[in-house]
Backbone as CSV, one residue per row, in Angstrom:
resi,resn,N_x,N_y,N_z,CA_x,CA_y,CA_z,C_x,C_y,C_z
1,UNK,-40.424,-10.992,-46.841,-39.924,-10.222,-47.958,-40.575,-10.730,-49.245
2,UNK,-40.809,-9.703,-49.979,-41.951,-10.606,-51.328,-40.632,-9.838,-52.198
3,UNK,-40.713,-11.395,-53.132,-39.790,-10.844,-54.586,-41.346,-10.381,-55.530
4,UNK,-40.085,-9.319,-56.369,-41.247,-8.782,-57.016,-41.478,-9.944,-58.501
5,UNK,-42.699,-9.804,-58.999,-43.434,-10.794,-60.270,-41.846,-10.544,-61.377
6,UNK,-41.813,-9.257,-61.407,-41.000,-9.533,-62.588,-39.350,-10.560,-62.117
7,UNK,-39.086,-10.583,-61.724,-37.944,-10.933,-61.017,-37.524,-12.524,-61.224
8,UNK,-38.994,-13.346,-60.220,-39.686,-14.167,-60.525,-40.031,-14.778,-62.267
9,UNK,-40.396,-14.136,-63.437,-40.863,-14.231,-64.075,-39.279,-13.721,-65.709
10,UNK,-38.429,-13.718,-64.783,-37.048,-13.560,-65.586,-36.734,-14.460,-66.109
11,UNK,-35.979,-14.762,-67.035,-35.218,-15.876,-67.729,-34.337,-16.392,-66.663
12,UNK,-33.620,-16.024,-65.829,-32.826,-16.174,-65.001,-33.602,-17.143,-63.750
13,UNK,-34.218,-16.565,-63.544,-34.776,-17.665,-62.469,-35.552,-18.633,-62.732
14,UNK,-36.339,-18.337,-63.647,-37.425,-19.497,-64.349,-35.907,-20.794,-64.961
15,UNK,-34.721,-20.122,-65.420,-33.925,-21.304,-65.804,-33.557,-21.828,-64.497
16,UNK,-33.014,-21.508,-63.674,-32.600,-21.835,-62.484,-33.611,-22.777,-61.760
17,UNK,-34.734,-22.716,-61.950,-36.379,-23.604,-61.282,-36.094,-24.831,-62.236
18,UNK,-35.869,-24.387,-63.397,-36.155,-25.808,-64.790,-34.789,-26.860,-64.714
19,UNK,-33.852,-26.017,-64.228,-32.518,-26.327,-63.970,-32.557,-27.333,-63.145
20,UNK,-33.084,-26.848,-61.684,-33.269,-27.543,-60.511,-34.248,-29.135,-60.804
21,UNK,-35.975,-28.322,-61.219,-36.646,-29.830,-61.738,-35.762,-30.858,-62.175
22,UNK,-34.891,-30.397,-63.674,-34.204,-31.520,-64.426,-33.538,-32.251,-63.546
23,UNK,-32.732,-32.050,-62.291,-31.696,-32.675,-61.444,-32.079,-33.693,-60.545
24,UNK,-33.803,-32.836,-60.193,-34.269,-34.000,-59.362,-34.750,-35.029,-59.968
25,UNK,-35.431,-34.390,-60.883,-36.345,-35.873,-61.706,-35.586,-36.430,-62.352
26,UNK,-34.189,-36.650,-62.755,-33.637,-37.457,-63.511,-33.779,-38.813,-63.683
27,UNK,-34.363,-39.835,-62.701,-34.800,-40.862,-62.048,-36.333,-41.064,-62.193
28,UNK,-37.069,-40.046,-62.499,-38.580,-40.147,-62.790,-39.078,-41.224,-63.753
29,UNK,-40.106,-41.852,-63.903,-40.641,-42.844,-64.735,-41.071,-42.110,-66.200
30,UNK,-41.082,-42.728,-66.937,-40.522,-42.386,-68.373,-42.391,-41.610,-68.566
31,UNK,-43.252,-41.943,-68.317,-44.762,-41.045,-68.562,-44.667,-40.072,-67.102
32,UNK,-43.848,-39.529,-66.177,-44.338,-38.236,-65.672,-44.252,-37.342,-66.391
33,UNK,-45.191,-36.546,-65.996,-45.481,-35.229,-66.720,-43.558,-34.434,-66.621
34,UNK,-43.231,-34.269,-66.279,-41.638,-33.686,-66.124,-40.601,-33.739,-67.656
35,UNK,-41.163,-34.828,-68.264,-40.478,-35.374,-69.291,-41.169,-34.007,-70.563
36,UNK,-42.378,-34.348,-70.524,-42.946,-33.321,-71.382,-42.716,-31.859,-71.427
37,UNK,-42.867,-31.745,-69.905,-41.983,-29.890,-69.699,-40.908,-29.894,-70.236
38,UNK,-39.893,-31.078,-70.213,-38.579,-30.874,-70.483,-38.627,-30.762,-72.266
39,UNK,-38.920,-31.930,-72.764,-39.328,-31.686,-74.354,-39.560,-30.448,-74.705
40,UNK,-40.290,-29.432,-74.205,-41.215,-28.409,-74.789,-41.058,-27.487,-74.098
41,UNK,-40.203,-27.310,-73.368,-39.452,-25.965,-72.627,-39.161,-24.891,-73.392
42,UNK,-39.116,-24.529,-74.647,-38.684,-23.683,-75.058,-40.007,-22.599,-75.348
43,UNK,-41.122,-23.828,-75.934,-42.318,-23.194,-75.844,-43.368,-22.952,-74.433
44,UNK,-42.987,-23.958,-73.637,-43.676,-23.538,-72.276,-43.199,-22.588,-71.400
45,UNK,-41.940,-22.158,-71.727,-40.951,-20.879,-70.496,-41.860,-19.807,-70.775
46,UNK,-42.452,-19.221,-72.362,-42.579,-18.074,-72.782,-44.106,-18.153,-72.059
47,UNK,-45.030,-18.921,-71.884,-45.918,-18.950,-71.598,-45.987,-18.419,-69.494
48,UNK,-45.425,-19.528,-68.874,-45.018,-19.501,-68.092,-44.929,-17.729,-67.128
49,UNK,-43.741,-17.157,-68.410,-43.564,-16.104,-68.043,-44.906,-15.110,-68.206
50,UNK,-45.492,-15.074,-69.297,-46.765,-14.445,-69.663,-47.718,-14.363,-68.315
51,UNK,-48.198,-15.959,-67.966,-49.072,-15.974,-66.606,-48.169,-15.482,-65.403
52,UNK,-47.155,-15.954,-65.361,-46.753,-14.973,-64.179,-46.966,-13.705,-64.360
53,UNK,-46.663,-12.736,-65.269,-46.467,-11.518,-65.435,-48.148,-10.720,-65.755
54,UNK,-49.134,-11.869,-66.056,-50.444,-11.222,-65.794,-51.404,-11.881,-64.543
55,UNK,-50.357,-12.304,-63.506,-50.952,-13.158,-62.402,-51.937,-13.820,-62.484
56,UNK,-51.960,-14.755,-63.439,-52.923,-15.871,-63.944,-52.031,-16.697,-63.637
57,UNK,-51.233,-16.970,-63.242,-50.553,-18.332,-62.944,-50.671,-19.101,-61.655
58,UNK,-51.108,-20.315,-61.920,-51.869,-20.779,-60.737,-50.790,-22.413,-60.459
59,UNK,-50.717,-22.363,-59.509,-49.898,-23.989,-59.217,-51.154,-24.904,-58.875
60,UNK,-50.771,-26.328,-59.506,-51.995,-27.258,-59.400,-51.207,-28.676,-58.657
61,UNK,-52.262,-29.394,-58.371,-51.729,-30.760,-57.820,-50.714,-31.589,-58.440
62,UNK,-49.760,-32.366,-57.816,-48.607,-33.032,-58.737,-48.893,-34.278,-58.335
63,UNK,-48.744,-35.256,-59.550,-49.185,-36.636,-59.149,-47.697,-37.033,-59.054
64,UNK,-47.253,-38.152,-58.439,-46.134,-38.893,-58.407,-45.939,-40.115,-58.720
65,UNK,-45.383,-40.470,-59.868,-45.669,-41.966,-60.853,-43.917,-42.151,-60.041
66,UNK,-43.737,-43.335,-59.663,-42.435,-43.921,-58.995,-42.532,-44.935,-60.541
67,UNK,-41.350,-45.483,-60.792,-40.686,-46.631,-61.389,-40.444,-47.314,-60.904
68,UNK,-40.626,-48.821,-60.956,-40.026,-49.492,-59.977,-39.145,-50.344,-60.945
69,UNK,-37.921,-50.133,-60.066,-36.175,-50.658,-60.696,-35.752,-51.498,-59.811
């Protein structure tokens, strides 16, 4: 079943994805990239939505910085 782009590309679900990130990474090391999405979410959602909605949006490699506590 394919959801359609716009759907995907809603306020509603894009919060629900940013929602989810914040919960897991809460525990993340203070320089992952996660911290910065979170800072600047207000200006990266609108973007976000843009490439989804002109299917330029591409997922890239995620590095994983651990903390050690």
């Amino acid at each position: 079943m394919l959801v359609p782009v716009e759907e995907i590309a809603s306020d509603e679900v894009l919060q629900q994805a940013y929602d989810w990130l914040c919960a897991r990474r809460t525990d993340y090391a203070p320089d992952n990239d996660v911290w910065c999405l979170r800072w600047r979410w207000d200006e990266v959602k609108p973007q976000i939505q843009a490439a989804l909605r002109a299917g330029t949006y591409r997922l890239g490699a995620v590095s994983l910085l651990a903390s050690k506590q």
